[in-house]
mmCIF file as gemmi writes it, N, C-alpha and C atoms, coordinates in Angstrom:
data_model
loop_
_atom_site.group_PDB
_atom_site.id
_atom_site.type_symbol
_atom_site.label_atom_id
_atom_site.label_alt_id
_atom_site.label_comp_id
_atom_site.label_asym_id
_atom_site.label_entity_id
_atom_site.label_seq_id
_atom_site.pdbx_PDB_ins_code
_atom_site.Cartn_x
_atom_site.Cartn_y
_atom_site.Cartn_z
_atom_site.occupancy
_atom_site.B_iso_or_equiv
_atom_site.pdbx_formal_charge
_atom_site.auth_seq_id
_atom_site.auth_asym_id
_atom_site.pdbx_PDB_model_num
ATOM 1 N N . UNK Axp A 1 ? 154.789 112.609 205.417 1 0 ? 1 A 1
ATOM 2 C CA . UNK Axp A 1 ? 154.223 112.96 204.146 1 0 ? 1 A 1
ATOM 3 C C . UNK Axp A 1 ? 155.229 112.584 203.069 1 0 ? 1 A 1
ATOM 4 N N . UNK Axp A 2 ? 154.869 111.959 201.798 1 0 ? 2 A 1
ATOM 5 C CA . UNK Axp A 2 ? 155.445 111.331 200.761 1 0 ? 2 A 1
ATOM 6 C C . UNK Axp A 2 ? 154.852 112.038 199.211 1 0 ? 2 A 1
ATOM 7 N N . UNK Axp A 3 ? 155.882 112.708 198.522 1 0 ? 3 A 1
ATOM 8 C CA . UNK Axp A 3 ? 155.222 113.462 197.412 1 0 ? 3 A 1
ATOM 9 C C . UNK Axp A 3 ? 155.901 112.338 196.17 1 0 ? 3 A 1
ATOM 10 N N . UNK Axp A 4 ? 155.097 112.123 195.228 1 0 ? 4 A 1
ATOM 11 C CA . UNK Axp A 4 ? 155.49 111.413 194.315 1 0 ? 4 A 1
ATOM 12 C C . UNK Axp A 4 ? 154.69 111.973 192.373 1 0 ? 4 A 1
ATOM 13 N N . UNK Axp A 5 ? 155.685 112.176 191.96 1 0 ? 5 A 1
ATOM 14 C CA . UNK Axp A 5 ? 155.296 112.535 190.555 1 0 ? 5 A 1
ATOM 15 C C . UNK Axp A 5 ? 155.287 111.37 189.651 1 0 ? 5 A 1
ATOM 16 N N . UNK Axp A 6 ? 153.821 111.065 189.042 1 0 ? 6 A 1
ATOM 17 C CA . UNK Axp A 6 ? 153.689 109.966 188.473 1 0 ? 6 A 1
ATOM 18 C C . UNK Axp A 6 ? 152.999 110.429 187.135 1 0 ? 6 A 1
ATOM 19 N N . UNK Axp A 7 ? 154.096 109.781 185.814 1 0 ? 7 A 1
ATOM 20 C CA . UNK Axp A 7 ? 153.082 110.387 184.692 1 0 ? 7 A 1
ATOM 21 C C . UNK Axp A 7 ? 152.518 111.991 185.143 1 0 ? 7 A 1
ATOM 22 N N . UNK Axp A 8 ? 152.854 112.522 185.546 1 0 ? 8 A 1
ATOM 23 C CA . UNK Axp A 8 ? 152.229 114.257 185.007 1 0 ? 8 A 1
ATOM 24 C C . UNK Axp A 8 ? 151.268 114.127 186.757 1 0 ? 8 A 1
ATOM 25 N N . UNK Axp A 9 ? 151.14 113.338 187.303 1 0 ? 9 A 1
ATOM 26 C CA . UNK Axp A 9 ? 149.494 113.759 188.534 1 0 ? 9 A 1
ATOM 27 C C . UNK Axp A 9 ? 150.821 113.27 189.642 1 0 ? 9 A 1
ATOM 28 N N . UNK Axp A 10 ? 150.826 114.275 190.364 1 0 ? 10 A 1
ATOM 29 C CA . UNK Axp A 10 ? 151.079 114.532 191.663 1 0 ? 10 A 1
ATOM 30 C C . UNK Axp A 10 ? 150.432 113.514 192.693 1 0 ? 10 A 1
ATOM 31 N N . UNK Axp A 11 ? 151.106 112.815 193.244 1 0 ? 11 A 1
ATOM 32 C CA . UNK Axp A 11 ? 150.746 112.055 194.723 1 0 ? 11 A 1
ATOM 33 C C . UNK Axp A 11 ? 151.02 112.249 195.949 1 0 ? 11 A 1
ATOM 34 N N . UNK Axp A 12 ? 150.287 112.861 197.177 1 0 ? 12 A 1
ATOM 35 C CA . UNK Axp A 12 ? 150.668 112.855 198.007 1 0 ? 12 A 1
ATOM 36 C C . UNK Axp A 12 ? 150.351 112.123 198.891 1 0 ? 12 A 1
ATOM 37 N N . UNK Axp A 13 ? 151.406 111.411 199.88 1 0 ? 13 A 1
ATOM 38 C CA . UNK Axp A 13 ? 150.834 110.357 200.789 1 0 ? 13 A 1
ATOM 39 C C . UNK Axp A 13 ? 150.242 110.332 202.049 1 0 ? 13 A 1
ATOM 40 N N . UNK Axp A 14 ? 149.173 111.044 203.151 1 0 ? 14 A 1
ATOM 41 C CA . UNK Axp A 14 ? 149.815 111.173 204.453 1 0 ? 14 A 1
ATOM 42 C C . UNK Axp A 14 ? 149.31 109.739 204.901 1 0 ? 14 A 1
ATOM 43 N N . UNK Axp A 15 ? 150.078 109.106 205.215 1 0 ? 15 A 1
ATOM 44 C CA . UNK Axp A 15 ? 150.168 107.626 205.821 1 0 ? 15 A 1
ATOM 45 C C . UNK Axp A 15 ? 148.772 107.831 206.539 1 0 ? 15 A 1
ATOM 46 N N . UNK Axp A 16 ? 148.209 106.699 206.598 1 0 ? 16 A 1
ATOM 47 C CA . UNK Axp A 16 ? 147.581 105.823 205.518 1 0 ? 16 A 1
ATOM 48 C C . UNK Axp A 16 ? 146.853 106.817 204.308 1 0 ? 16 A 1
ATOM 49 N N . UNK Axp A 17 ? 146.312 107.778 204.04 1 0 ? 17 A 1
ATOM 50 C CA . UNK Axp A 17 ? 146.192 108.443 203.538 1 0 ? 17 A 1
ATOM 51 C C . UNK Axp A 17 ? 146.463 108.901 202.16 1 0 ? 17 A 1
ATOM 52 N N . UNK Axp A 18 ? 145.623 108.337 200.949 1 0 ? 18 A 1
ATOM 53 C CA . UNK Axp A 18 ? 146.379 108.558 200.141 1 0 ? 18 A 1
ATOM 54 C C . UNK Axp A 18 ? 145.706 109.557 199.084 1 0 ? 18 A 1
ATOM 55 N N . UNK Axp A 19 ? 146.126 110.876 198.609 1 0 ? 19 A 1
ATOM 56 C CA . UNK Axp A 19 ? 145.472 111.981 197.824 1 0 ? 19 A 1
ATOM 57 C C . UNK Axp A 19 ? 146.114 112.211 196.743 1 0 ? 19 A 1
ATOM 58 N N . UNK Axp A 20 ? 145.534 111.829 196.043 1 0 ? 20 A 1
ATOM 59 C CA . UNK Axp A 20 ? 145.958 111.825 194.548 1 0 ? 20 A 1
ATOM 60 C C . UNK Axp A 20 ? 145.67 113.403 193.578 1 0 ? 20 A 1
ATOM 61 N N . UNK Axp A 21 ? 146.271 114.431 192.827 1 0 ? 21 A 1
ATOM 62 C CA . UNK Axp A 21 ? 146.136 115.328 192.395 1 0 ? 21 A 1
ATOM 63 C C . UNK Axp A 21 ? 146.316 115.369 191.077 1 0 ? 21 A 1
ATOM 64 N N . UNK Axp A 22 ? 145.267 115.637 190.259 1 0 ? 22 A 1
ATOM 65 C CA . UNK Axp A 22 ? 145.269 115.228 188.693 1 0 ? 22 A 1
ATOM 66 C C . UNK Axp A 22 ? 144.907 115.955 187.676 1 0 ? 22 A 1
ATOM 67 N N . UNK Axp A 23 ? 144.599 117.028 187.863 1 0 ? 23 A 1
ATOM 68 C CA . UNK Axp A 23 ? 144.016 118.226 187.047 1 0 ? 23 A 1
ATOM 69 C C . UNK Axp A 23 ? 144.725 118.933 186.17 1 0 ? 23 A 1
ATOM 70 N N . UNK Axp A 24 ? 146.347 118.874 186.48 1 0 ? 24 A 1
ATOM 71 C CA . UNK Axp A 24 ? 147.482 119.311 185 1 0 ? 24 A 1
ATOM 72 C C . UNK Axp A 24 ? 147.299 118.428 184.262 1 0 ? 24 A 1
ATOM 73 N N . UNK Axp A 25 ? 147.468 119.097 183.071 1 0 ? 25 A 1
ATOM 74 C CA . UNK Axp A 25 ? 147.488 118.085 181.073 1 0 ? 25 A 1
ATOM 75 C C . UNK Axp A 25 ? 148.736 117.62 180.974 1 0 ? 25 A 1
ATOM 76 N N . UNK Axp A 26 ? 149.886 118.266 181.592 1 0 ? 26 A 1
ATOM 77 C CA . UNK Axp A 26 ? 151.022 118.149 181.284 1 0 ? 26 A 1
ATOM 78 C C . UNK Axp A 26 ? 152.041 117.39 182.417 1 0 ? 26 A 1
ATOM 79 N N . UNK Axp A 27 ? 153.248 117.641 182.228 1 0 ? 27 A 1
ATOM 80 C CA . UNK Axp A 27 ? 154.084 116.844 183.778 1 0 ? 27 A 1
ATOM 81 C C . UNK Axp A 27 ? 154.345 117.763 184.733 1 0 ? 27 A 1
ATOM 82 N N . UNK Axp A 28 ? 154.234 117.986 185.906 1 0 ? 28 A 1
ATOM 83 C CA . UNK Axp A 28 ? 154.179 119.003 186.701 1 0 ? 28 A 1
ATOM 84 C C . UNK Axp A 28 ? 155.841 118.762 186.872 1 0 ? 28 A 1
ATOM 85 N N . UNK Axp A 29 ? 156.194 120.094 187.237 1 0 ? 29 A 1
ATOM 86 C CA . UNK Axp A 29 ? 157.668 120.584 187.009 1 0 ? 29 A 1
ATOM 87 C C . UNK Axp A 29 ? 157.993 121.155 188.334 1 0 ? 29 A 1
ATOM 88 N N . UNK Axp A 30 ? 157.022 121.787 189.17 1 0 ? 30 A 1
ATOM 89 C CA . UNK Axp A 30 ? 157.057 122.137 190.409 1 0 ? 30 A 1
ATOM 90 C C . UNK Axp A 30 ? 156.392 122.217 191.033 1 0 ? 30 A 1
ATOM 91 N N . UNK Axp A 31 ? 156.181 121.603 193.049 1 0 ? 31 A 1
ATOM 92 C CA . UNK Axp A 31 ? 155.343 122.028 193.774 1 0 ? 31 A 1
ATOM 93 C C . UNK Axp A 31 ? 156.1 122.144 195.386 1 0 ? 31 A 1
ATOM 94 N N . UNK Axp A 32 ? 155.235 122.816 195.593 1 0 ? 32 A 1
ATOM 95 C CA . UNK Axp A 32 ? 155.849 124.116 197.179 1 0 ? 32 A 1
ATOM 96 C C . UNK Axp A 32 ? 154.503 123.703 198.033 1 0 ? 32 A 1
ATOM 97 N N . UNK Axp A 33 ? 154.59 123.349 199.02 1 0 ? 33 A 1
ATOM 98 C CA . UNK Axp A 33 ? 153.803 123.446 200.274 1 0 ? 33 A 1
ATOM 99 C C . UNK Axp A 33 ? 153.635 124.888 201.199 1 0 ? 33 A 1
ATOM 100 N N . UNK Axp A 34 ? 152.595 125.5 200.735 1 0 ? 34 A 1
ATOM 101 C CA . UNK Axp A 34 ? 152.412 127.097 201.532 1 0 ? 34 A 1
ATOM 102 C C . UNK Axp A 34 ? 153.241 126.695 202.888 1 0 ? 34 A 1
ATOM 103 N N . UNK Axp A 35 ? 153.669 128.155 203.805 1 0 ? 35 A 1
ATOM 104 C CA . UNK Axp A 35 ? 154.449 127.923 205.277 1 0 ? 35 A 1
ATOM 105 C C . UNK Axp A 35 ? 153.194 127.209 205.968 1 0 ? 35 A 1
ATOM 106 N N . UNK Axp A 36 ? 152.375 127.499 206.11 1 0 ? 36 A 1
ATOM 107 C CA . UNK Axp A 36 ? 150.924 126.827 207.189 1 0 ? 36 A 1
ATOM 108 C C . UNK Axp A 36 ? 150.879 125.34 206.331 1 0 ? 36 A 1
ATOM 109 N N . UNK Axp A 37 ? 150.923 124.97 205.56 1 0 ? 37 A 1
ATOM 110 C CA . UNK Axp A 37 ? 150.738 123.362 205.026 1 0 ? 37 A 1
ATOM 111 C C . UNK Axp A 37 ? 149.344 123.276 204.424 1 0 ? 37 A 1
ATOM 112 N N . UNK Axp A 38 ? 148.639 124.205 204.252 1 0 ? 38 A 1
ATOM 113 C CA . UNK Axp A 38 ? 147.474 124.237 204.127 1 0 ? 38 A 1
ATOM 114 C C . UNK Axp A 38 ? 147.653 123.775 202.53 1 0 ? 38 A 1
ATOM 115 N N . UNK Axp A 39 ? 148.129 124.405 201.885 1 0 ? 39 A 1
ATOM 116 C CA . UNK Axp A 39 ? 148.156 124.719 200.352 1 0 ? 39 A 1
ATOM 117 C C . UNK Axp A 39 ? 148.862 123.953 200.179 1 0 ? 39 A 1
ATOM 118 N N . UNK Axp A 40 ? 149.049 123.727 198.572 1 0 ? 40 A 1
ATOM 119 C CA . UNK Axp A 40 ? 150.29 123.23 197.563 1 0 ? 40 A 1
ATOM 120 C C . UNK Axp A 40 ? 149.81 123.726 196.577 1 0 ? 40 A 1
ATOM 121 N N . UNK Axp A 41 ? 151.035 124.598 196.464 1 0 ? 41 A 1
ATOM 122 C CA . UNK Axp A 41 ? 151.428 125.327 194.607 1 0 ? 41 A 1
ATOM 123 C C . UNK Axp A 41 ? 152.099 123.984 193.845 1 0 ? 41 A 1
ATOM 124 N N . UNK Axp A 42 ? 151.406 124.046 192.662 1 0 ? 42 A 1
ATOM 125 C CA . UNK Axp A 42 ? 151.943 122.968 191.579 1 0 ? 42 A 1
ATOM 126 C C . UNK Axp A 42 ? 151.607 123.966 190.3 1 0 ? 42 A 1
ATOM 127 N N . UNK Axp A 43 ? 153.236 123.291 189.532 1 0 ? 43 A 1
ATOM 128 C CA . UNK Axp A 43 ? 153.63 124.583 188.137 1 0 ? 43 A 1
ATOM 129 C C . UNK Axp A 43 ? 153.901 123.609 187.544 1 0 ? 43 A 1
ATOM 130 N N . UNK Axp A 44 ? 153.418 123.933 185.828 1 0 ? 44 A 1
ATOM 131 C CA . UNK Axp A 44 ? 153.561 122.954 184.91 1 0 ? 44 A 1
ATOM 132 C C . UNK Axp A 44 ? 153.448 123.395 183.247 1 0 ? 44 A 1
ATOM 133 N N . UNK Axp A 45 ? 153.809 122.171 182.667 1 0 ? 45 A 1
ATOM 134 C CA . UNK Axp A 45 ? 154.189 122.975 181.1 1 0 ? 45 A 1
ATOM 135 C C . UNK Axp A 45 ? 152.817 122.727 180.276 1 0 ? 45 A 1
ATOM 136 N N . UNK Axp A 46 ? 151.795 122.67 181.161 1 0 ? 46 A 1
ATOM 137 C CA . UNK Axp A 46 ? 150.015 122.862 180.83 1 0 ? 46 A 1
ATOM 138 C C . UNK Axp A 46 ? 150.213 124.488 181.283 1 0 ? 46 A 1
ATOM 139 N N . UNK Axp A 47 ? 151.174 125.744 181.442 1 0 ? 47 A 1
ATOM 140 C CA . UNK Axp A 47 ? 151.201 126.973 181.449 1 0 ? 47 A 1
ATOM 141 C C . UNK Axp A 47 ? 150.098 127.165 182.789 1 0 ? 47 A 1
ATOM 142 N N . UNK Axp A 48 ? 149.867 126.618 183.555 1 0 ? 48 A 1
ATOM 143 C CA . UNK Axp A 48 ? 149.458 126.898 184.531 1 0 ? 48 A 1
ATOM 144 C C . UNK Axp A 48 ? 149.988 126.742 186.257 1 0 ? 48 A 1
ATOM 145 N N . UNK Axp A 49 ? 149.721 127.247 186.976 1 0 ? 49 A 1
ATOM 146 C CA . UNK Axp A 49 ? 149.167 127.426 188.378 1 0 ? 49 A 1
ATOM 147 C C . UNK Axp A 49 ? 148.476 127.103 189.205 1 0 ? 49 A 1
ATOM 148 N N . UNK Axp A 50 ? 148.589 125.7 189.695 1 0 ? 50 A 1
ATOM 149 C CA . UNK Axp A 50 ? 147.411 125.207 190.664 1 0 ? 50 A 1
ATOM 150 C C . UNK Axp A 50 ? 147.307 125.673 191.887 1 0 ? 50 A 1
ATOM 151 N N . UNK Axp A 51 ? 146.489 126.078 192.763 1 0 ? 51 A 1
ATOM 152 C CA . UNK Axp A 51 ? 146.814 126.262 194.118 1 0 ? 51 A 1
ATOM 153 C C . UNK Axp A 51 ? 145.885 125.097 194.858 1 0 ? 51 A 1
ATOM 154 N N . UNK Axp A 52 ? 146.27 124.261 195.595 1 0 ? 52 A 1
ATOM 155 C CA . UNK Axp A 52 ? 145.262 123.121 195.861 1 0 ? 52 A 1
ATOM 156 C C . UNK Axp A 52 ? 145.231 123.351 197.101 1 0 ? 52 A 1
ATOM 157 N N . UNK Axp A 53 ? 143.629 122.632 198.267 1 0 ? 53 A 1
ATOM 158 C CA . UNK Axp A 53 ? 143.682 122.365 199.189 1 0 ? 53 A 1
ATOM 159 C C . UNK Axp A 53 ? 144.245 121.263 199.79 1 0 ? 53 A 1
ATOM 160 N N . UNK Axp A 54 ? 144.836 121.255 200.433 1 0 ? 54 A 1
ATOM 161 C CA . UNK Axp A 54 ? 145.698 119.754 201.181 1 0 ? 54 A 1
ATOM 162 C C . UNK Axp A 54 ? 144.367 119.211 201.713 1 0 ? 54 A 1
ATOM 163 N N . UNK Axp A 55 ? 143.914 119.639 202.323 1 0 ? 55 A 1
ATOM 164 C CA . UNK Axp A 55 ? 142.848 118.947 203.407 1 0 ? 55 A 1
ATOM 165 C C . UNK Axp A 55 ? 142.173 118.36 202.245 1 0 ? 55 A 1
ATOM 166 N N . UNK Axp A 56 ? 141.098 118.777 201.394 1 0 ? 56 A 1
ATOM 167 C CA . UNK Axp A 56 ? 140.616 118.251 200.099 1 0 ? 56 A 1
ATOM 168 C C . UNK Axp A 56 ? 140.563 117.956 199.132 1 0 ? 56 A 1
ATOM 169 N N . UNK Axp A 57 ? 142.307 118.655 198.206 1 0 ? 57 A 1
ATOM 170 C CA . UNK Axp A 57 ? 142.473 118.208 197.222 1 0 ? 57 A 1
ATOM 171 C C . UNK Axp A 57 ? 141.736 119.198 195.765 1 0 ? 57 A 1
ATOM 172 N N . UNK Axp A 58 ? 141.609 119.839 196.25 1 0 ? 58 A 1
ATOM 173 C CA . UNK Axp A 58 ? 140.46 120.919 196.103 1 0 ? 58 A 1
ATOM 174 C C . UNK Axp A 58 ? 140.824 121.819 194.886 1 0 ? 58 A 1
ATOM 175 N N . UNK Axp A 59 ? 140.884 122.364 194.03 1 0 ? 59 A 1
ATOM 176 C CA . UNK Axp A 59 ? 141.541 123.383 193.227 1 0 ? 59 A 1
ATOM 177 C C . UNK Axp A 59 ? 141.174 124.798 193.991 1 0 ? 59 A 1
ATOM 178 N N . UNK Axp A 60 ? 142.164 125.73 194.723 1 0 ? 60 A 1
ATOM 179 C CA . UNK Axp A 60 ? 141.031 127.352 195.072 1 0 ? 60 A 1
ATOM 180 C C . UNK Axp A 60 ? 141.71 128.102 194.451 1 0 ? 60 A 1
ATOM 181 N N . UNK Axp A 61 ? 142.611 128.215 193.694 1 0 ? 61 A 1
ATOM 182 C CA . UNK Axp A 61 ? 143.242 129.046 193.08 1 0 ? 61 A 1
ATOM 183 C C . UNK Axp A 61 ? 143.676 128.841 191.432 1 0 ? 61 A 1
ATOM 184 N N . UNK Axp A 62 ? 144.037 129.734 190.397 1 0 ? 62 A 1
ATOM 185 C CA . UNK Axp A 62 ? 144.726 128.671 189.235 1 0 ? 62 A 1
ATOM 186 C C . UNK Axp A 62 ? 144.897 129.959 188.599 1 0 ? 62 A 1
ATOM 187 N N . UNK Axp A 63 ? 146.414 129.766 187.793 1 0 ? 63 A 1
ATOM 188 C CA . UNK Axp A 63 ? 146.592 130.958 186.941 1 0 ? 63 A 1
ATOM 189 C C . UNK Axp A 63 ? 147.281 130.449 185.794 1 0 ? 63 A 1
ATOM 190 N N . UNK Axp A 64 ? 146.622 131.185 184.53 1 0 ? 64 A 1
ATOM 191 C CA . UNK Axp A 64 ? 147.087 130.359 183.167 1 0 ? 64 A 1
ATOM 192 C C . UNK Axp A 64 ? 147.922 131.426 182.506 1 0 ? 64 A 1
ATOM 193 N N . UNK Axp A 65 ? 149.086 130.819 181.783 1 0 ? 65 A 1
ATOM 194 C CA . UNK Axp A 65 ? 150.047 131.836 181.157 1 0 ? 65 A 1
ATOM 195 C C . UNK Axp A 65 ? 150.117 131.885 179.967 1 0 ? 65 A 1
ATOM 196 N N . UNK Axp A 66 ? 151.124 131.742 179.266 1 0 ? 66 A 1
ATOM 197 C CA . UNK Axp A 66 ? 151.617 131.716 177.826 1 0 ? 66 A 1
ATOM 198 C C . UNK Axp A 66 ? 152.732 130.569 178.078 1 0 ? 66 A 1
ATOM 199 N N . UNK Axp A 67 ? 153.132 130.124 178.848 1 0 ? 67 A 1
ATOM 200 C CA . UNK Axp A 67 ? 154.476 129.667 178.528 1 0 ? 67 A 1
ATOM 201 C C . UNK Axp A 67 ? 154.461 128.557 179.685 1 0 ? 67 A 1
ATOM 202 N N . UNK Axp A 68 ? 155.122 127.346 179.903 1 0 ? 68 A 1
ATOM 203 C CA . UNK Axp A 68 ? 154.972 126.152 180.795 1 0 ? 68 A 1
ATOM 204 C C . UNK Axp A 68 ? 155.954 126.897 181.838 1 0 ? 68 A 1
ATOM 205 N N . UNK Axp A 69 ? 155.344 126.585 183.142 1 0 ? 69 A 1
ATOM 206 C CA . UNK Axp A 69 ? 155.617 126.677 184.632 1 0 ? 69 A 1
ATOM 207 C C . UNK Axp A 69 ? 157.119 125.808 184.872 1 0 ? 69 A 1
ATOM 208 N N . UNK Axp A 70 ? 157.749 126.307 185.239 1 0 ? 70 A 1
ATOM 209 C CA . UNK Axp A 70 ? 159.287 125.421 185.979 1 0 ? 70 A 1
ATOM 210 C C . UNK Axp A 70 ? 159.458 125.374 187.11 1 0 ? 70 A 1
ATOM 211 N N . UNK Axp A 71 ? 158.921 126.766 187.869 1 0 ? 71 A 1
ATOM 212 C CA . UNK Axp A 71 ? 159.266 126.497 189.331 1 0 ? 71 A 1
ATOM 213 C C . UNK Axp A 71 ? 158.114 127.008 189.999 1 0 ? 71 A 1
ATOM 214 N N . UNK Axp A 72 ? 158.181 126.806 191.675 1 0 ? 72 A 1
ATOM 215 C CA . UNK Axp A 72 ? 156.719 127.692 191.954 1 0 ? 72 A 1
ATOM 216 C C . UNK Axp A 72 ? 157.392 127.715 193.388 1 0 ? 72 A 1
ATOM 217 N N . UNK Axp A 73 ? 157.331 128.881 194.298 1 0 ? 73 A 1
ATOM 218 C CA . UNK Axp A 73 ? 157.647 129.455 195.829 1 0 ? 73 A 1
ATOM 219 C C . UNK Axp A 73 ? 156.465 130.101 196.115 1 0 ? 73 A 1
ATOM 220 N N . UNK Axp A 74 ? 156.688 129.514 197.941 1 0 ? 74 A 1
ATOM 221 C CA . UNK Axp A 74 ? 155.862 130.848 198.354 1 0 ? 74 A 1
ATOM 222 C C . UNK Axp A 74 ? 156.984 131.601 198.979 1 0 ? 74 A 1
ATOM 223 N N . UNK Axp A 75 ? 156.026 133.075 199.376 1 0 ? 75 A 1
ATOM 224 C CA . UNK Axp A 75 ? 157.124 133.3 200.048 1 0 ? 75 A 1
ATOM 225 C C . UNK Axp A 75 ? 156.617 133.676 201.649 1 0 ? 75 A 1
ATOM 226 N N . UNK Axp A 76 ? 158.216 134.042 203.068 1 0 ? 76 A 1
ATOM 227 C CA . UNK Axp A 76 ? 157.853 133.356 203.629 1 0 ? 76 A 1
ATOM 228 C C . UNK Axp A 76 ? 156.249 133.387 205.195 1 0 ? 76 A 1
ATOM 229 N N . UNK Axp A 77 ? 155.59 134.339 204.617 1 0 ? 77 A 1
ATOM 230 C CA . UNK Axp A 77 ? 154.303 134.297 204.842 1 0 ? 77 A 1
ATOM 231 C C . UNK Axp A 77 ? 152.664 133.838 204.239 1 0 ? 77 A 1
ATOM 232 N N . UNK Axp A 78 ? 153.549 133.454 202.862 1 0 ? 78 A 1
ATOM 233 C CA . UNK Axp A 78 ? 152.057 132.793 202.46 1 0 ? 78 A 1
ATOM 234 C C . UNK Axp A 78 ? 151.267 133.62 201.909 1 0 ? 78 A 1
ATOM 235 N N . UNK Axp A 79 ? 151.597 134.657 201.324 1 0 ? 79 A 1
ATOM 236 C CA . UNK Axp A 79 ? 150.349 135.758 201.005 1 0 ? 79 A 1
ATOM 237 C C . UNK Axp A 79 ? 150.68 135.703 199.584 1 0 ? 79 A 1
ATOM 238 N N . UNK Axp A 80 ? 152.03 135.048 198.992 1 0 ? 80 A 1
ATOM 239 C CA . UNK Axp A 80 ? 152.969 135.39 197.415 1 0 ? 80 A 1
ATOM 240 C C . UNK Axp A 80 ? 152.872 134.149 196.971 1 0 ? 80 A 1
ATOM 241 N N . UNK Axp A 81 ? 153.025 134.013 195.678 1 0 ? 81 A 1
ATOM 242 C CA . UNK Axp A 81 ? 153.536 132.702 194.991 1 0 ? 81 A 1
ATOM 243 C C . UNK Axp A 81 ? 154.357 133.128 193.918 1 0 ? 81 A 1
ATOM 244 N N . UNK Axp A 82 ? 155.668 133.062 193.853 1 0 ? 82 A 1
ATOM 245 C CA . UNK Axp A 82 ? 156.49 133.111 192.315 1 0 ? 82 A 1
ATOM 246 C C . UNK Axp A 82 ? 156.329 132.393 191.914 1 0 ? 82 A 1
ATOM 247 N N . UNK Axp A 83 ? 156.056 132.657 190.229 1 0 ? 83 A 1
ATOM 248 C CA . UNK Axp A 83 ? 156.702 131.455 188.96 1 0 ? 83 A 1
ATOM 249 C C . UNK Axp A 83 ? 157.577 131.744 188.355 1 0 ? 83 A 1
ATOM 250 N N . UNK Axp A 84 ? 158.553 130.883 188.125 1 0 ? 84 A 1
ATOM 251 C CA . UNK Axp A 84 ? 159.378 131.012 186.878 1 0 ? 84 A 1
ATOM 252 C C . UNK Axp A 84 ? 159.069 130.423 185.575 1 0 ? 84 A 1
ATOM 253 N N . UNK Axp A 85 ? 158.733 130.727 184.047 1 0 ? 85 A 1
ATOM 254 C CA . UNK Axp A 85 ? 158.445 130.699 183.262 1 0 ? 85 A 1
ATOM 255 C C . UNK Axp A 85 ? 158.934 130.292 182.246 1 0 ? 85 A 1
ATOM 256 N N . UNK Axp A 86 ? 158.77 129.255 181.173 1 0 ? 86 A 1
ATOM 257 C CA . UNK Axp A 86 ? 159.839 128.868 180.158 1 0 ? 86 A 1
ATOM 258 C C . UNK Axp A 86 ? 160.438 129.838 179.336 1 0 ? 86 A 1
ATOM 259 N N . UNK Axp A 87 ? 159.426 131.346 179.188 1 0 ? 87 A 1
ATOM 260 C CA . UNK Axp A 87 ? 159.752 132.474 178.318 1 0 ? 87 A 1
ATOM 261 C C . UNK Axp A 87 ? 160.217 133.101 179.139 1 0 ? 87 A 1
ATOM 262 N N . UNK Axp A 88 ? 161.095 132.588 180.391 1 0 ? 88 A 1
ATOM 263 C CA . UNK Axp A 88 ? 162.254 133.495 180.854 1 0 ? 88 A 1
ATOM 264 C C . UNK Axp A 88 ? 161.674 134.475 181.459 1 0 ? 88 A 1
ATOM 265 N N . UNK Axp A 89 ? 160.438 134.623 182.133 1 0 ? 89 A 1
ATOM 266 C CA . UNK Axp A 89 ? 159.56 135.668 183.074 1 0 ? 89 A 1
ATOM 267 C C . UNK Axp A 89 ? 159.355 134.824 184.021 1 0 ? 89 A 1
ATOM 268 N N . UNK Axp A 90 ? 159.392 135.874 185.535 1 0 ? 90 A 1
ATOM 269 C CA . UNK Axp A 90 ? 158.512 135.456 186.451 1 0 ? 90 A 1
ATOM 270 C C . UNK Axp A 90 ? 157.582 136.446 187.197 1 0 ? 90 A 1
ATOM 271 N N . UNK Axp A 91 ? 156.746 135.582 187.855 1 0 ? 91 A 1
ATOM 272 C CA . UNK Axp A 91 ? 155.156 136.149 188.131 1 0 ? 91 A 1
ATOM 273 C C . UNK Axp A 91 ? 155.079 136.048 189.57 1 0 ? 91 A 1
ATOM 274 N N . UNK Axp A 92 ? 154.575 136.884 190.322 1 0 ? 92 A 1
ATOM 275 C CA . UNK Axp A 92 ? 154.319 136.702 191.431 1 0 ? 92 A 1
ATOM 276 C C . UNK Axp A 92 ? 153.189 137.367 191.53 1 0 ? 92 A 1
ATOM 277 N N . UNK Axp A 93 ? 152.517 136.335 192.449 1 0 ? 93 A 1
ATOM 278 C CA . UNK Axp A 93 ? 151.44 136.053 192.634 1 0 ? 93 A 1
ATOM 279 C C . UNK Axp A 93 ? 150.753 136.689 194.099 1 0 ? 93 A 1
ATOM 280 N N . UNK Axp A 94 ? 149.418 137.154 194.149 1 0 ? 94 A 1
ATOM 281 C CA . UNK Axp A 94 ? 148.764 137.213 195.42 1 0 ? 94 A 1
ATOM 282 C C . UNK Axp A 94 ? 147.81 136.056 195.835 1 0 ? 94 A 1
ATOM 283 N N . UNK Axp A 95 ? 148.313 135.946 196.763 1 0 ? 95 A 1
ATOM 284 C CA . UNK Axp A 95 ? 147.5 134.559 197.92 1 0 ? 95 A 1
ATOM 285 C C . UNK Axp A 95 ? 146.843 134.699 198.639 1 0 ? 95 A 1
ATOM 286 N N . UNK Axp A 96 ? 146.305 136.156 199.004 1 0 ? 96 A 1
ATOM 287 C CA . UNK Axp A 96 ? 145.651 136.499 200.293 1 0 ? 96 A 1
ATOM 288 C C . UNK Axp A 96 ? 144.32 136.06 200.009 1 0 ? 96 A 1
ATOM 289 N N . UNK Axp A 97 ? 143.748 135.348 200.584 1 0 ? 97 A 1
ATOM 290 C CA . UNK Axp A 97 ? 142.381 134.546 200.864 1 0 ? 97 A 1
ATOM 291 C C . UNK Axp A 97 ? 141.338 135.27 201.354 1 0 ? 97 A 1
């Protein structure tokens, strides 16, 4: 697997395989692969929270703030997502599906 940040949209590669992720306005600043691989958290200074499906590319999750996204974790069961925040807050998140 090959992650590539292009212009602001996220690329991921799985050979031959190629899934392109495009739904932030802004340049994405961070993304975390849930522990199962299922997910990817992507954080960005569009003040949001993507939670995407790997398998589809999918949006199932999304949380909008006040302030652009810098970092994004899960933690290590998959049920959490932290953000860290440009206004110097962070958020943690529930994942349970």
């Amino acid at each position: 697997m090959k992650l590539i940040i292009l212009n602001g949209i996220l690329l991921v590669y799985f050979l031959p395989l190629v899934l392109m992720i495009s739904q932030q306005k802004s340049p994405v600043y961070s993304i975390a692969f849930s522990p199962d691989g299922e997910y990817l958290a992507s954080g960005s200074f569009d003040k949001s929270i993507y939670i995407w499906s790997v398998k589809t590319g999918n949006v199932v999750r999304s949380y909008q703030d006040t302030a652009g996204i810098f970092e994004v974790s899960w933690s290590p069961n998959g049920d959490k997502i932290a953000g860290a925040f440009a206004d110097h807050k962070i958020a943690i998140l529930d994942f349970r599906m």
